[in-house]
Structure formats: structure tokens, C-alpha cells
N, CA, C and O atoms as a Tinker XYZ file with bonds, in Angstrom:
   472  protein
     1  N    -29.225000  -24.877000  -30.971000    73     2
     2  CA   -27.893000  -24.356000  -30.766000    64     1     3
     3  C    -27.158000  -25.278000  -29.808000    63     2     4     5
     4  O    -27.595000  -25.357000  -28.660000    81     3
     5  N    -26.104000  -25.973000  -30.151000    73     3     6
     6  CA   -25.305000  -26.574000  -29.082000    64     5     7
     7  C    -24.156000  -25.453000  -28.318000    63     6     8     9
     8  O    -23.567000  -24.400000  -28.563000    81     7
     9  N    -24.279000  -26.302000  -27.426000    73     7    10
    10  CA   -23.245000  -25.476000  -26.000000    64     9    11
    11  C    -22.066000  -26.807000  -25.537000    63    10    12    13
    12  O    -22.198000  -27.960000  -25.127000    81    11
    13  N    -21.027000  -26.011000  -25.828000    73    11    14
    14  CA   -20.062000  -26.717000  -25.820000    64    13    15
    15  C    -19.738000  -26.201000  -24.771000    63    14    16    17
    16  O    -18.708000  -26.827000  -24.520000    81    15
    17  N    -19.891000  -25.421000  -23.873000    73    15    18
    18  CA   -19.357000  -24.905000  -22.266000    64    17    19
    19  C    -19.449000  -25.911000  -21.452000    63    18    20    21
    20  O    -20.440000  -26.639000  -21.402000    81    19
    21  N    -18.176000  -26.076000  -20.567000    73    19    22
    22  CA   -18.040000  -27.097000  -19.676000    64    21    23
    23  C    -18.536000  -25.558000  -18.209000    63    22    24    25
    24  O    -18.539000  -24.356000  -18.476000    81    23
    25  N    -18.920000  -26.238000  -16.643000    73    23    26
    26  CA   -19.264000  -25.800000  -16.053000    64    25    27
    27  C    -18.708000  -25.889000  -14.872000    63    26    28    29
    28  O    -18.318000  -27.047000  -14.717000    81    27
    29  N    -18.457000  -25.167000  -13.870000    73    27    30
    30  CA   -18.170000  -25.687000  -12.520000    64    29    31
    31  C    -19.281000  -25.211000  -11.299000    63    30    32    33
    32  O    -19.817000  -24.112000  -11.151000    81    31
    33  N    -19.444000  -26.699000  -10.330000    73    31    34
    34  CA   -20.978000  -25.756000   -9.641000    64    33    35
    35  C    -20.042000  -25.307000   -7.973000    63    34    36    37
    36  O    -19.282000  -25.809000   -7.145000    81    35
    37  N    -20.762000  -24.043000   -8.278000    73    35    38
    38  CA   -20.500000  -23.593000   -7.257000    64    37    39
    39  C    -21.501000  -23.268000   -5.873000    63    38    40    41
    40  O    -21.886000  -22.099000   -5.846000    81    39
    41  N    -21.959000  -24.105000   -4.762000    73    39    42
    42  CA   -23.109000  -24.341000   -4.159000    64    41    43
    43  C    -24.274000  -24.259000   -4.983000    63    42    44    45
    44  O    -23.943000  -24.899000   -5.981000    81    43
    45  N    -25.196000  -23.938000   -5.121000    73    43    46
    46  CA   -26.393000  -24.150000   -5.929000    64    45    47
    47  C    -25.973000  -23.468000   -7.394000    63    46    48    49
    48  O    -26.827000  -23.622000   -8.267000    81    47
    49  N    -25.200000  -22.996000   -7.644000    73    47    50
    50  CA   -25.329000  -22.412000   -9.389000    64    49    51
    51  C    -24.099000  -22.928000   -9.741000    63    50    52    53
    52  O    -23.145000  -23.202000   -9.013000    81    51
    53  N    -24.267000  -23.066000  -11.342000    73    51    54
    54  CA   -23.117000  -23.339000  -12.300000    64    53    55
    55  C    -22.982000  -22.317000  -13.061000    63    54    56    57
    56  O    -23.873000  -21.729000  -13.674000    81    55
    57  N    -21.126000  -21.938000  -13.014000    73    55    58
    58  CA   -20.758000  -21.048000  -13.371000    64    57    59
    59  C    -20.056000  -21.448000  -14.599000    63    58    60    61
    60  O    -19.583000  -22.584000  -14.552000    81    59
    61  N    -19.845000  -20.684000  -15.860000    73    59    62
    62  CA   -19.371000  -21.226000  -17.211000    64    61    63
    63  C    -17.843000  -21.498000  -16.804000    63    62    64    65
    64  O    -17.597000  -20.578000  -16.024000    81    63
    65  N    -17.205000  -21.935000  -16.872000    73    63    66
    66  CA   -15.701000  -22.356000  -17.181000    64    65    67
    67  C    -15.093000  -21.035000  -18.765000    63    66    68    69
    68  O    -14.798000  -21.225000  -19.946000    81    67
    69  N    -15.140000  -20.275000  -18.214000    73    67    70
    70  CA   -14.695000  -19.122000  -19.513000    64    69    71
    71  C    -12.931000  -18.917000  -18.928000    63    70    72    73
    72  O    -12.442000  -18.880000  -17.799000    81    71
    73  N    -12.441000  -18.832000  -20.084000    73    71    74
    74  CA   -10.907000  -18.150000  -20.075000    64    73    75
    75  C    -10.572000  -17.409000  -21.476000    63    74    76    77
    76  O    -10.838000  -17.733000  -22.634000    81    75
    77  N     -9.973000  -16.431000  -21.003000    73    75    78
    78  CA    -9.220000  -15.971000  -22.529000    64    77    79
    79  C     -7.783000  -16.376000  -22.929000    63    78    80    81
    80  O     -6.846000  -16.598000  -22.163000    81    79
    81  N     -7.792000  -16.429000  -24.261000    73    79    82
    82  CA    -6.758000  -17.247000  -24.839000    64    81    83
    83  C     -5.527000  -16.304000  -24.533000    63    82    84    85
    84  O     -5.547000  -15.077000  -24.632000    81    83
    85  N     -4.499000  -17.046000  -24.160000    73    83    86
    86  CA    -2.931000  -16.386000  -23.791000    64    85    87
    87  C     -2.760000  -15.398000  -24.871000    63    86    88    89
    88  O     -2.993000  -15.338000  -26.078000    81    87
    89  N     -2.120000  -14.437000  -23.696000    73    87    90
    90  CA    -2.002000  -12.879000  -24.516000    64    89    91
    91  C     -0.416000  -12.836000  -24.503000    63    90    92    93
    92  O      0.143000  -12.886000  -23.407000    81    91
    93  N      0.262000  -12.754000  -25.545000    73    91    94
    94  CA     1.557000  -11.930000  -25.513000    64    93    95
    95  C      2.068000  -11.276000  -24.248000    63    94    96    97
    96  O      1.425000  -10.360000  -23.737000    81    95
    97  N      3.122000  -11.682000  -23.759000    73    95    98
    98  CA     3.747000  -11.355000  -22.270000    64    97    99
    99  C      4.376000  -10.185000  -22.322000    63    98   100   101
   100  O      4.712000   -9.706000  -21.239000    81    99
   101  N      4.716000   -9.381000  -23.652000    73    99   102
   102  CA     5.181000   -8.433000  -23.750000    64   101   103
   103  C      5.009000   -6.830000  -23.129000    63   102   104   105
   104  O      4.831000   -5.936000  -23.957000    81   103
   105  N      5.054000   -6.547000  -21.951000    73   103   106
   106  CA     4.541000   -5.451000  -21.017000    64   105   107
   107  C      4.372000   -4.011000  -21.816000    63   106   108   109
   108  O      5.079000   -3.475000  -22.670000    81   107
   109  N      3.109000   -3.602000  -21.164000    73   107   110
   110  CA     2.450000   -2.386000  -22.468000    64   109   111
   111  C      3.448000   -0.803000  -21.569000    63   110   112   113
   112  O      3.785000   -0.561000  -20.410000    81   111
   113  N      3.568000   -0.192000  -22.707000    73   111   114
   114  CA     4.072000    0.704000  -22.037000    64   113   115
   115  C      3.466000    2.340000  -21.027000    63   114   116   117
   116  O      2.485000    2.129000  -20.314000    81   115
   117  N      3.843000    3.311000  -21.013000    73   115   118
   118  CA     3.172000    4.519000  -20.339000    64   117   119
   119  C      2.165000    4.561000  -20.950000    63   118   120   121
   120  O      1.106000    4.340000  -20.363000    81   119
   121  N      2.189000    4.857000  -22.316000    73   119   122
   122  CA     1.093000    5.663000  -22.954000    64   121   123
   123  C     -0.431000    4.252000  -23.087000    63   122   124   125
   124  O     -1.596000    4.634000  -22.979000    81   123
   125  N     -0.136000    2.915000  -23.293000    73   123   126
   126  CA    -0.558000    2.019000  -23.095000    64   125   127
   127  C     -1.582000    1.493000  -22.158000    63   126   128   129
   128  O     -2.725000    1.046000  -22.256000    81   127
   129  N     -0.712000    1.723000  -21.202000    73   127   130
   130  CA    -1.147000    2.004000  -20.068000    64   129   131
   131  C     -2.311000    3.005000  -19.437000    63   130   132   133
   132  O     -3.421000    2.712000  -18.993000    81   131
   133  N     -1.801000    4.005000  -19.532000    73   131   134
   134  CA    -2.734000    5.101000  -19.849000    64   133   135
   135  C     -4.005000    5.017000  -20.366000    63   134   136   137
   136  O     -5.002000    5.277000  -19.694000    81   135
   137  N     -4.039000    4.636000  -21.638000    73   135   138
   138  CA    -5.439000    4.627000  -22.533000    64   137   139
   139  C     -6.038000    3.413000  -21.593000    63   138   140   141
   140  O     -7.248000    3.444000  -21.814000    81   139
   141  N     -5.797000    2.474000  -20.753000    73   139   142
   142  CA    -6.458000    0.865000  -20.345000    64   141   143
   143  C     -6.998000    1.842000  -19.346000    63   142   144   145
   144  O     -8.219000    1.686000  -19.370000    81   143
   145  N     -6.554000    3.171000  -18.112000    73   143   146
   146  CA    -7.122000    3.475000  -17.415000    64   145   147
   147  C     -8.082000    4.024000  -17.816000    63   146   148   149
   148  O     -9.230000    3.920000  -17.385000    81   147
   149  N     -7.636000    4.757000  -18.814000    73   147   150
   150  CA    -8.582000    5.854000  -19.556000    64   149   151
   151  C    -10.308000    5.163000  -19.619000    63   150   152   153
   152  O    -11.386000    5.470000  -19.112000    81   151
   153  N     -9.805000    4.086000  -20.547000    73   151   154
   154  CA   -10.939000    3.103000  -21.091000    64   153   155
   155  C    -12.048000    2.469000  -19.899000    63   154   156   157
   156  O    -13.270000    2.349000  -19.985000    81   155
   157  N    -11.325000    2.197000  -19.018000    73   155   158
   158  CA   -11.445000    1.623000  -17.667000    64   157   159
   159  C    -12.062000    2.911000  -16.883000    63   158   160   161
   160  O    -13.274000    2.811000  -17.073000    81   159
   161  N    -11.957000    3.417000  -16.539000    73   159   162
   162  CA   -12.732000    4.636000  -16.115000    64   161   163
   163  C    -13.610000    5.447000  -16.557000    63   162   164   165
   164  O    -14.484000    5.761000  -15.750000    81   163
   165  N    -13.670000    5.975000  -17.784000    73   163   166
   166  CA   -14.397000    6.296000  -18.668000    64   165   167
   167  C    -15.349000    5.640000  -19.279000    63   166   168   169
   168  O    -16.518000    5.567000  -18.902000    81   167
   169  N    -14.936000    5.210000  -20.114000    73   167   170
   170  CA   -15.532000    4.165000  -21.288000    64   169   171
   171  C    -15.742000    2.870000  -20.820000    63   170   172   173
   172  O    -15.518000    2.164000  -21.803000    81   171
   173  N    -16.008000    2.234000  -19.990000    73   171   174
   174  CA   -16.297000    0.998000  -19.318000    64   173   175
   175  C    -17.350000   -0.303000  -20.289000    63   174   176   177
   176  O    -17.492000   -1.471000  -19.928000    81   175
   177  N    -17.681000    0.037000  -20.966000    73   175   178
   178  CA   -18.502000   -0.836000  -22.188000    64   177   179
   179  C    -17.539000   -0.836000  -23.518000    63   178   180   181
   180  O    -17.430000   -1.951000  -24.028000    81   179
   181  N    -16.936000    0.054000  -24.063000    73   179   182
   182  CA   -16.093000   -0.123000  -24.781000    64   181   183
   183  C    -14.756000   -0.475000  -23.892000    63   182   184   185
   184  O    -13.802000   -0.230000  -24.630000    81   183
   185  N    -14.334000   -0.894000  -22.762000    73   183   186
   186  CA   -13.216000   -1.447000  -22.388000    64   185   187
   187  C    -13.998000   -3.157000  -22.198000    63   186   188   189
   188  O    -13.388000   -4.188000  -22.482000    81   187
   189  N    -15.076000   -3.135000  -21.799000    73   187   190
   190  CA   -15.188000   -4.774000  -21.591000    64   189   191
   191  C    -15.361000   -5.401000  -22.782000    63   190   192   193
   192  O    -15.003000   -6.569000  -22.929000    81   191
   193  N    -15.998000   -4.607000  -23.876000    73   191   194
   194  CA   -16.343000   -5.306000  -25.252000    64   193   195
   195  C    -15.072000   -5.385000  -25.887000    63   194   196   197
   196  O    -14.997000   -6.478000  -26.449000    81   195
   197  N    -13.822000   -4.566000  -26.080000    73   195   198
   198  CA   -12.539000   -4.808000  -26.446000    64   197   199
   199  C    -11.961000   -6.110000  -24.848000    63   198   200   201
   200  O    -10.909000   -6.701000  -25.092000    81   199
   201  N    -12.262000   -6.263000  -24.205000    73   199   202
   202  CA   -11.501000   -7.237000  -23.248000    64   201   203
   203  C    -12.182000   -8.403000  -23.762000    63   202   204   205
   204  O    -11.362000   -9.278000  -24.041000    81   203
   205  N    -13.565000   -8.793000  -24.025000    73   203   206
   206  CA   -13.921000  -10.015000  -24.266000    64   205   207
   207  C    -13.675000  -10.278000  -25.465000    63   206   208   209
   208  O    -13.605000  -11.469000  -25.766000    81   207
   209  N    -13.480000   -9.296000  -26.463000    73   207   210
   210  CA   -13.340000  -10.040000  -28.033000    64   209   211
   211  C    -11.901000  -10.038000  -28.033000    63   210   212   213
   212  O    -11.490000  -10.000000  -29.193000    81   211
   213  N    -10.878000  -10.066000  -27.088000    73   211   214
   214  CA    -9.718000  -10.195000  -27.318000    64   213   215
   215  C     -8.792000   -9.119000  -27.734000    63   214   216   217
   216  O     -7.563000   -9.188000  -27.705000    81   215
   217  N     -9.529000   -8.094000  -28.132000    73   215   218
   218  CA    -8.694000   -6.792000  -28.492000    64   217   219
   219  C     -8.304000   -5.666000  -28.327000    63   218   220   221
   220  O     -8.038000   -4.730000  -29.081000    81   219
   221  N     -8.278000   -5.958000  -26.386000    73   219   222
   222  CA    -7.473000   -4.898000  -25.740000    64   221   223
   223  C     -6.367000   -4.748000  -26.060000    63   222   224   225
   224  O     -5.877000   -3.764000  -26.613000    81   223
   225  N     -5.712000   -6.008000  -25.645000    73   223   226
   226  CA    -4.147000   -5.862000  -25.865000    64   225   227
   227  C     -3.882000   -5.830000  -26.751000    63   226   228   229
   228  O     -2.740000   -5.375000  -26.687000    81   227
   229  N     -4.177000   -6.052000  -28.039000    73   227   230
   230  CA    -3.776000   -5.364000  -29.483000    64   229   231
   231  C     -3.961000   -3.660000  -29.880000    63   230   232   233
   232  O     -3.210000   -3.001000  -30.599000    81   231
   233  N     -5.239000   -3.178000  -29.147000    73   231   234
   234  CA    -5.455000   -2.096000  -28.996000    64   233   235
   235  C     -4.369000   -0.831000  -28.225000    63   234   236   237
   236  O     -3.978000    0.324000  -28.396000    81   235
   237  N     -4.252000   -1.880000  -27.386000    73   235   238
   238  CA    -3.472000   -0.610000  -26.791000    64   237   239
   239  C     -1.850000   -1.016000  -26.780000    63   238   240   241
   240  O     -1.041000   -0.349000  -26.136000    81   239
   241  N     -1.498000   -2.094000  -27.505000    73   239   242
   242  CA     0.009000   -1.755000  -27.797000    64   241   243
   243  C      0.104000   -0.761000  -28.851000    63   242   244   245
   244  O      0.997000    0.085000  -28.822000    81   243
   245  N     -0.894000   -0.815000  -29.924000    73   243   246
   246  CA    -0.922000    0.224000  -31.062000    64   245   247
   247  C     -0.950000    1.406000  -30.984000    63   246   248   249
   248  O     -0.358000    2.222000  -31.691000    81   247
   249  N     -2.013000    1.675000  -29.651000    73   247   250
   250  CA    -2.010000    2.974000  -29.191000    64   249   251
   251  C     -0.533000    3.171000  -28.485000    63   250   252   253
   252  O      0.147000    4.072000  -28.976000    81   251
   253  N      0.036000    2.439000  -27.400000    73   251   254
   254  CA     1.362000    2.865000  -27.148000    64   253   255
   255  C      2.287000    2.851000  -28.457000    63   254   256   257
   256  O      3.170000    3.658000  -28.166000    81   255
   257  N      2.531000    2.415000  -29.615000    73   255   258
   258  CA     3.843000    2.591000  -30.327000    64   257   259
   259  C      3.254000    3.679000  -31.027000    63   258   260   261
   260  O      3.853000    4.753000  -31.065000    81   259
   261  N      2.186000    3.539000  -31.569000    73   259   262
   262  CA     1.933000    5.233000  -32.019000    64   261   263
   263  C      2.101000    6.370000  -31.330000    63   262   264   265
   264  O      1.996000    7.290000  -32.141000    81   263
   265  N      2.349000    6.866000  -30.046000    73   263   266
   266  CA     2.146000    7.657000  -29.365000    64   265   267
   267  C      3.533000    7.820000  -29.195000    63   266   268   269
   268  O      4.010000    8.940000  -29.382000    81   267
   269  N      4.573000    6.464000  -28.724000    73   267   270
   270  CA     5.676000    6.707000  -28.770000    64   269   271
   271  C      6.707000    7.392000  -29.812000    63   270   272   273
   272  O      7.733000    8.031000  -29.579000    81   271
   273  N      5.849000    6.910000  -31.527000    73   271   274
   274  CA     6.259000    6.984000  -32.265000    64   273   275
   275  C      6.073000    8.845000  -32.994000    63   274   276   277
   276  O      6.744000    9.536000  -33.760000    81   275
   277  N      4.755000    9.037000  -32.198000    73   275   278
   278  CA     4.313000   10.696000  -32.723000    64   277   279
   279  C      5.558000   11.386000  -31.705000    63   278   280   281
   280  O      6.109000   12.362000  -32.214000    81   279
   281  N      5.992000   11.031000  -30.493000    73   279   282
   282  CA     6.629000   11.974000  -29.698000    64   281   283
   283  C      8.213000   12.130000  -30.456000    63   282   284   285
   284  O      8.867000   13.172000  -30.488000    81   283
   285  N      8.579000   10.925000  -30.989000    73   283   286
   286  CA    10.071000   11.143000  -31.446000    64   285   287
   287  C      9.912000   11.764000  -32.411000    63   286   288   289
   288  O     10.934000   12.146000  -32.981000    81   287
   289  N      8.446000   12.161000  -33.060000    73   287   290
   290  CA     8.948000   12.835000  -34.541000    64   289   291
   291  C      8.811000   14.497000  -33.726000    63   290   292   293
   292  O      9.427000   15.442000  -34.217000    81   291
   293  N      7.769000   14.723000  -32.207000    73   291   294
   294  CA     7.369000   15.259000  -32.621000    64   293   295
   295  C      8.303000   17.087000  -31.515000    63   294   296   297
   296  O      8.370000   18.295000  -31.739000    81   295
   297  N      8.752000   16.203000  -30.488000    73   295   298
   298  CA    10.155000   16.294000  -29.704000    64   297   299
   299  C     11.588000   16.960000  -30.603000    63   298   300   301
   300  O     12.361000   17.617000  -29.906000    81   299
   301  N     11.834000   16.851000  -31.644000    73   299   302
   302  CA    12.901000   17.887000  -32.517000    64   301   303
   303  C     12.327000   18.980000  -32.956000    63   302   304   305
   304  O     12.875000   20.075000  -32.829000    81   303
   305  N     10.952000   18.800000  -33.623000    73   303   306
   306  CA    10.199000   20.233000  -34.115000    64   305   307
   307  C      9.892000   21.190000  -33.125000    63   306   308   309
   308  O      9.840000   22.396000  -33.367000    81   307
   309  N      9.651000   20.603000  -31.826000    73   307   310
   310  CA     9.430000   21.456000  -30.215000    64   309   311
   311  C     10.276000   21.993000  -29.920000    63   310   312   313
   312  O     10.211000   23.185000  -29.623000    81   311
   313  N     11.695000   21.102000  -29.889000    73   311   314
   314  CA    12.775000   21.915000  -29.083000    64   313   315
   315  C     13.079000   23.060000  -29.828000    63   314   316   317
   316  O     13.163000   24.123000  -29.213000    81   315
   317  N     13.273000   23.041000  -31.128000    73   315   318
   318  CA    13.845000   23.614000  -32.497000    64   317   319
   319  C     12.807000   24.954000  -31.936000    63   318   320   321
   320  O     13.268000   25.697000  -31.070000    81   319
   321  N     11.509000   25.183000  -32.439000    73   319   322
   322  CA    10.780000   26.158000  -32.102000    64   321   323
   323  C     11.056000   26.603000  -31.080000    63   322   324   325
   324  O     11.157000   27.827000  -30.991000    81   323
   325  N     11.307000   25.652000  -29.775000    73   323   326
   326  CA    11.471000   26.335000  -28.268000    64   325   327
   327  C     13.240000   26.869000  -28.224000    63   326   328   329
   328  O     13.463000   27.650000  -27.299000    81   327
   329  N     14.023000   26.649000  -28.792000    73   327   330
   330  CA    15.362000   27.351000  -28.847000    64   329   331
   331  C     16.381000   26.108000  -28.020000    63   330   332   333
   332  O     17.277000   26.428000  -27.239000    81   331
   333  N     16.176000   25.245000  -28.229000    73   331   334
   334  CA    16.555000   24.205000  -27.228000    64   333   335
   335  C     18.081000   23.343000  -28.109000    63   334   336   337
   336  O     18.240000   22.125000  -28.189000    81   335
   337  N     18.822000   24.196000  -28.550000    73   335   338
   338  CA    19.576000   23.856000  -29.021000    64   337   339
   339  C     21.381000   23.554000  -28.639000    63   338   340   341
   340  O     21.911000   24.121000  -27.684000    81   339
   341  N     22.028000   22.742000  -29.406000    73   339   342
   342  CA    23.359000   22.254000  -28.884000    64   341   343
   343  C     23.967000   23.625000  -28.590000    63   342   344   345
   344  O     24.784000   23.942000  -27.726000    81   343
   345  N     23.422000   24.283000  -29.436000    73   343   346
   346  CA    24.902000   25.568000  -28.652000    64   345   347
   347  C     24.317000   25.810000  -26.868000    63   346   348   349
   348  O     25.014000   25.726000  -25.856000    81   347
   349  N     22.883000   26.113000  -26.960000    73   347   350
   350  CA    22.416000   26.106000  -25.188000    64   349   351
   351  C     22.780000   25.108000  -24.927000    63   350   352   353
   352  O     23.801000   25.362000  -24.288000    81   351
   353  N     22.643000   23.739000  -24.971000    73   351   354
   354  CA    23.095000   22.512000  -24.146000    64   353   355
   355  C     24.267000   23.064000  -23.208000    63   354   356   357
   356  O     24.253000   23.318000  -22.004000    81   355
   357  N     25.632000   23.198000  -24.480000    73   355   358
   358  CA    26.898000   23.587000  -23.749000    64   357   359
   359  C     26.674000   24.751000  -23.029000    63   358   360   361
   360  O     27.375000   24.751000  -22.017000    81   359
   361  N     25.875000   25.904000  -23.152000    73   359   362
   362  CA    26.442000   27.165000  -22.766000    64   361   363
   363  C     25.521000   26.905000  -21.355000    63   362   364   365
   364  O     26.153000   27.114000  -20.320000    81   363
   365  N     24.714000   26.660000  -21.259000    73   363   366
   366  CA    23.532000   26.783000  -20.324000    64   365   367
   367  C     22.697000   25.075000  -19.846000    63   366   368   369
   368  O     21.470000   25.014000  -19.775000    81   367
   369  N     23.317000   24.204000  -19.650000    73   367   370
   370  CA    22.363000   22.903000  -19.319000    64   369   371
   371  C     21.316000   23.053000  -18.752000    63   370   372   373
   372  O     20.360000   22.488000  -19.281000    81   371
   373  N     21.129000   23.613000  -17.854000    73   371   374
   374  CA    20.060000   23.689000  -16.617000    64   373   375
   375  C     18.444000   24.089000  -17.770000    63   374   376   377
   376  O     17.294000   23.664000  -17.656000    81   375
   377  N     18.952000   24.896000  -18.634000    73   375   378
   378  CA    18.327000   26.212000  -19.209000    64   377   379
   379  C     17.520000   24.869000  -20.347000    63   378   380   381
   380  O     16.330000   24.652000  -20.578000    81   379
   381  N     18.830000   24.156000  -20.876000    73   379   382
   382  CA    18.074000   23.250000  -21.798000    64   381   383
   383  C     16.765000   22.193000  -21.304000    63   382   384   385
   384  O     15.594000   21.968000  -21.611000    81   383
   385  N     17.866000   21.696000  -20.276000    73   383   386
   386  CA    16.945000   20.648000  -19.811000    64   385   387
   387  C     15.069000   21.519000  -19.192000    63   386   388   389
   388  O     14.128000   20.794000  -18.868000    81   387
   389  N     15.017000   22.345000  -19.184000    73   387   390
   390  CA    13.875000   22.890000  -18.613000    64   389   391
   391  C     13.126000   22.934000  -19.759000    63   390   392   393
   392  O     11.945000   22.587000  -19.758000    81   391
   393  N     13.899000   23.467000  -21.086000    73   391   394
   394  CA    12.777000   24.102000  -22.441000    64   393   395
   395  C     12.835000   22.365000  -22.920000    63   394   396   397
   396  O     11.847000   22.156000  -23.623000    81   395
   397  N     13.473000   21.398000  -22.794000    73   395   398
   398  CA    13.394000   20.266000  -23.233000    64   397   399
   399  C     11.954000   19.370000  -22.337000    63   398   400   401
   400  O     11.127000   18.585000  -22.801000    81   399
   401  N     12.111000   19.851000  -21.054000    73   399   402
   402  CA    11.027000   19.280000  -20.143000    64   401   403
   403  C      9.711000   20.286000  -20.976000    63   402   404   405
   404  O      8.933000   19.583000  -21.621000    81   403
   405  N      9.493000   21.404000  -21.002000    73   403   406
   406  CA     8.204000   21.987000  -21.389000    64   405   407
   407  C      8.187000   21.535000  -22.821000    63   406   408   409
   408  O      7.006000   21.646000  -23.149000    81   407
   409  N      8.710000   21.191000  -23.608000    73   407   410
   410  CA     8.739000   20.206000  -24.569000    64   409   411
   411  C      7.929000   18.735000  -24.648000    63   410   412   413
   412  O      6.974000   18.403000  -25.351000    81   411
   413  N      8.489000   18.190000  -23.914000    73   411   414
   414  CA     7.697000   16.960000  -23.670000    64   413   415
   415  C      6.254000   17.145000  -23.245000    63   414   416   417
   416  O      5.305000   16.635000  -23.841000    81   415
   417  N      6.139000   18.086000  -21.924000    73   415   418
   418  CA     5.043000   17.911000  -21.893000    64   417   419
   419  C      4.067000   18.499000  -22.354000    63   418   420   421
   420  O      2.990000   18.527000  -21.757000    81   419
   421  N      4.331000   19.235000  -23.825000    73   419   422
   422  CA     3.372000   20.033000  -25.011000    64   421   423
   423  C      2.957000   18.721000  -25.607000    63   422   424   425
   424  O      1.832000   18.374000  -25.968000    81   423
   425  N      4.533000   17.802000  -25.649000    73   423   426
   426  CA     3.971000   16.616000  -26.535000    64   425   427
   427  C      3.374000   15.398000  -26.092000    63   426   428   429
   428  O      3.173000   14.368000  -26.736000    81   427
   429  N      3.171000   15.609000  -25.144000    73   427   430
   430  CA     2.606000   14.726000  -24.121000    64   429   431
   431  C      0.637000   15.318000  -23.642000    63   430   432   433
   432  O     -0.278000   14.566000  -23.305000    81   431
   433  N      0.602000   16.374000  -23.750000    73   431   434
   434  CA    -0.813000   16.719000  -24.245000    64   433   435
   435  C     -1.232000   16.658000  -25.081000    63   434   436   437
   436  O     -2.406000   16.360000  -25.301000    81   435
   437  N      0.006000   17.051000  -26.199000    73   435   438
   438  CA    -1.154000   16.463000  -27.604000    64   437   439
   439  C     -1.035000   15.589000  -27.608000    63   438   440   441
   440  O     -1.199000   15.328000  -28.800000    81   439
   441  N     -0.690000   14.067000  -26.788000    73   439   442
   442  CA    -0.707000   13.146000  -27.490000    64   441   443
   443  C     -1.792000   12.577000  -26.483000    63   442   444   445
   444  O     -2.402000   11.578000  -26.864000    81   443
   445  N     -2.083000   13.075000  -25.307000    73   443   446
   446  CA    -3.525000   12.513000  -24.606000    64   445   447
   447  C     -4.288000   13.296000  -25.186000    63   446   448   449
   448  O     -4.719000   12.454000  -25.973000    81   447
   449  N     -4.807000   14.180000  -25.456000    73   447   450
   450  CA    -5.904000   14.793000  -26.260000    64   449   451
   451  C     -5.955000   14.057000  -27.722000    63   450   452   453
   452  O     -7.074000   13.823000  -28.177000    81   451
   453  N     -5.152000   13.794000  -28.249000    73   451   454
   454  CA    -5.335000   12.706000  -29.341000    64   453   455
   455  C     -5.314000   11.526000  -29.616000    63   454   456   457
   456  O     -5.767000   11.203000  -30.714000    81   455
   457  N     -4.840000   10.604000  -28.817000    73   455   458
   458  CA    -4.881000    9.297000  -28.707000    64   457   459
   459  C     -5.266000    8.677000  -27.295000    63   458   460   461
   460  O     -6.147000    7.819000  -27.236000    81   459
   461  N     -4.555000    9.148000  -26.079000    73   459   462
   462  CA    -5.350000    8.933000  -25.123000    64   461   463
   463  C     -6.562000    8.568000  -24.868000    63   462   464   465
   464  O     -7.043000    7.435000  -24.829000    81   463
   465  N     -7.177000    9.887000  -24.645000    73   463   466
   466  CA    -8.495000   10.482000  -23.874000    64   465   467
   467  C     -9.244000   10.337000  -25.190000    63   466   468   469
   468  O    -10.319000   10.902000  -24.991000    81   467
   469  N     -9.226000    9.941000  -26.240000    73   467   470
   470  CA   -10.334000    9.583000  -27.338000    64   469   471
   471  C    -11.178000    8.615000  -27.395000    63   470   472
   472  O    -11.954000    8.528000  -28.347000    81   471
């Protein structure tokens, strides 16, 4: 087997010269974010084996646009059920913005119980 690893010595041992190849600068978002702690705390062998084969950061932008993408569908069917509608907006703001907040964060549990924390 040849070894193409270059080395650098560091007092008595040589250490491999390893880098990973440039990742997309594009900053991951909340939910993104989230799952790297998740992974990182939890799952610590499946976060280093996705970090060395390169497919964290593909991993978890997917997981952030999906997550982003389940909340916008999933944020009109909530409010709608929760009564969170334009006629309350005008009549009552305070009233909306509250059933709009317990909204989010229905959809914001299902979406760590399902994509998150998995």
C-alpha cells in the first residue's frame, strides 16, 4: 500500500498533515445548527464519521431547508386550526401574535422530534 501523506514532526512524533477540502461558506441556519449540536452531543461517532467523510455540511444544510421548508407548509394549517386569523389580527393583535407564537412552537417540536433529535 503506498502512503502518499506528507508529515510534520512534532518533538519526537510525526503527525499526518490531514485537512479537509473547502466547504461552502454559506452559514447553516437554526435548525442546522441545532442537529450539529444534537449530533455533537449525542451521537458523537456518527458526528465524526459524517465530519471526516465530508458530509456534515451537506447533511445538515438538508436538514436545515427541510425543516425550514416543513414549518412554512406547516405554520398556515396551525394557525387556521388555532383561530389565528385576519379578522383577529385587526380586532385583537396581542391575541394573534400569542396563538401565532404557540403555533410555532407546536411546529417547532415536531420538527425536533422529527428531524432534529433523530
Amino acid at each position: 500500500m503506498e502512503n502518499n501523506l506528507t508529515y510534520t514532526r512534532n518533538g519526537d512524533y510525526l503527525i499526518p498533515d490531514l485537512k479537509l477540502s473547502e466547504q461552502p461558506e454559506k452559514p447553516l441556519g437554526k435548525y442546522g445548527r441545532m442537529r450539529k449540536a444534537y449530533l455533537k452531543e449525542h451521537r458523537p461517532i456518527l458526528y465524526n464519521q459524517l465530519l471526516m467523510s465530508e458530509k456534515l455540511y451537506p447533511h445538515l444544510r438538508e436538514i436545515d431547508e427541510t425543516a425550514n421548508s416543513r414549518l412554512e407548509q406547516m405554520m398556515p394549517r396551525l394557525a387556521e386550526s388555532a383561530g389565528a386569523t385576519e379578522a383577529l389580527k385587526a380586532r385583537d393583535p396581542m391575541a394573534w401574535v400569542g396563538l401565532m407564537n404557540t403555533c410555532k412552537a407546536q411546529a417547532e417540536e415536531i420538527l425536533l422530534a422529527e428531524l432534529i433529535n433523530s
